[in-house]
N, C-alpha and C positions, 0 to 999 in steps of 0.2 A: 559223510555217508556217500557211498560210491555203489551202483547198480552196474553189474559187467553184464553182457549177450555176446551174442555169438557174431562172425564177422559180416559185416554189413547192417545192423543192428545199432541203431545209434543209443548210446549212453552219455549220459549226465551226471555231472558230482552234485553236490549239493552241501554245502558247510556254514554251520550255525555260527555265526562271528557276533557277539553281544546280540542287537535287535535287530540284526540286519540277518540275511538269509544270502548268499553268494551260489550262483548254479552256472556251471560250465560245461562245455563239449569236455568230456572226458577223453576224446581222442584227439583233442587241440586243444591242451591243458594253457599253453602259453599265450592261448589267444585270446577272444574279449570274452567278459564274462556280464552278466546279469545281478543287480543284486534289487534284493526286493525287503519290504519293511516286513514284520512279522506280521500286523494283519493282512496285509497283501498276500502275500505266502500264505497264510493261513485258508484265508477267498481261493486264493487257486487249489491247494492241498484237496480243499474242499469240494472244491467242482468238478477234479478229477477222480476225486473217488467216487462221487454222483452219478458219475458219466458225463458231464457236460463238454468237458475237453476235452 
């Protein structure tokens, strides 16, 4: 799942890989990325739709 914006605008991918959750600068695909368990992702998923993040 990939979110594009406009330029200046920062974007993230995000890719479901079994239980794990992978999320990158979509504008520096080749550089380090983030991976999270699916509750963890799920805790954040969650806190951003809340408003908390």
């Amino acid at each position: 799942m990939a979110h594009r914006a406009g330029a200046g605008i920062p974007c993230v991918e995000v890719a479901f890989v079994g239980a794990a959750v992978g999320v990158r600068d979509s504008r520096h695909g080749g550089g380090t990325h983030l991976d999270f368990g699916d509750v963890a992702w799920r805790t954040f998923a969650t806190g951003v739709k809340g408003g908390l993040v």
